[in-house]
C-alpha positions in Angstrom: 0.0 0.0 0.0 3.1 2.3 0.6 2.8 3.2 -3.5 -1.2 4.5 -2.4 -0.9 6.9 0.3 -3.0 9.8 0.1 -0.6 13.6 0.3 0.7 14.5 3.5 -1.6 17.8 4.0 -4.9 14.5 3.7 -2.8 12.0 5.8 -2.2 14.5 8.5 -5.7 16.9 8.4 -6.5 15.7 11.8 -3.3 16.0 12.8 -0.2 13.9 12.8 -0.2 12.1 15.6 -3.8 10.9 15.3 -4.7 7.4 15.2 -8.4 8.4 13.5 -6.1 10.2 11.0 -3.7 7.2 10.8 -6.8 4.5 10.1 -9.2 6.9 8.1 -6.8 9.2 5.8 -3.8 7.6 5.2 -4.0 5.5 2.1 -6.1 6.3 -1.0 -8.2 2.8 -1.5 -10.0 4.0 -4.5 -7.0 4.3 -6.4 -5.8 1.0 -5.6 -9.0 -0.7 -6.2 -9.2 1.2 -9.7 -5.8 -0.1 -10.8 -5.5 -3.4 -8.9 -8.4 -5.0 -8.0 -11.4 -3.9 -10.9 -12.0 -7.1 -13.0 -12.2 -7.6 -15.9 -11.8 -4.2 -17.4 -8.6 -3.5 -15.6 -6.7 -7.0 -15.5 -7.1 -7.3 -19.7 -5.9 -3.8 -20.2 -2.8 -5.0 -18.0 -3.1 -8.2 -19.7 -2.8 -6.2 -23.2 0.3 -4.5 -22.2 1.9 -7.5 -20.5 1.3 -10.5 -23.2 0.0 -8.1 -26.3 -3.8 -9.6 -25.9 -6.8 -7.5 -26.9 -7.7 -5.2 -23.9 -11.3 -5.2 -24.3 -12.6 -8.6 -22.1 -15.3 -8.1 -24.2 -13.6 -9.1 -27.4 -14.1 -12.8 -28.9 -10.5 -13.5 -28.6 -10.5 -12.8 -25.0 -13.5 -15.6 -24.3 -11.3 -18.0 -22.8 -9.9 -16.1 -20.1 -13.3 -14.3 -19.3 -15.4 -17.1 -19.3 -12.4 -19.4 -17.0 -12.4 -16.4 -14.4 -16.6 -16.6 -14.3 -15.9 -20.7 -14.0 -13.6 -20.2 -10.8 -15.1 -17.3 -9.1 -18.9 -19.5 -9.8 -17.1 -23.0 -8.9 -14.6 -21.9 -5.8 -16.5 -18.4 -4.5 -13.2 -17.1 -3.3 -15.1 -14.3 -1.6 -16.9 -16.7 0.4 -13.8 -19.0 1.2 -11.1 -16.2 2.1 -10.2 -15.5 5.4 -10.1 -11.5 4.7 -12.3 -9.4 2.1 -11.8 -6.2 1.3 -14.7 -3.8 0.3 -13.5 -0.4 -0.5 -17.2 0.3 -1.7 
């Protein structure tokens, strides 16, 4: 997370030695989801640049990857399963 904090002058708004501050302003979790965590949209357009793939998961040449990710999340729920889940709604 040390690549997501939010500026000093947000981190530090309630002052810099405040826990509230520490737990409620310090990292910016909207940014992270946006570039990390969004499927599909953002894992093929990292795909694209990584292994030259179409970006859009949308496309017909993407199917097998799209359609495997719906397989495991329907067959293994990882949400469901994991110890720790994240909602940055």
């Amino acid at each position: 997370m040390d690549d997501f904090h939010h500026p000093r002058a947000l981190r530090w708004r309630r002052g810099k030695a405040s826990p509230e501050g520490f737990f409620l302003d310090s990292f910016d979790y909207e940014r992270f989801t946006g570039l990390l965590l969004s499927p599909f949209a953002i894992s093929f357009a990292r795909m694209a640049v990584r292994d030259g793939c179409p970006s859009d998961p949308d496309d017909p040449r993407n199917r097998r990857y799209v359609e495997g990710q719906r397989l495991y999340l329907a067959a293994c729920d990882p949400a469901r399963r994991a110890g720790l889940v994240l909602d940055h709604r």
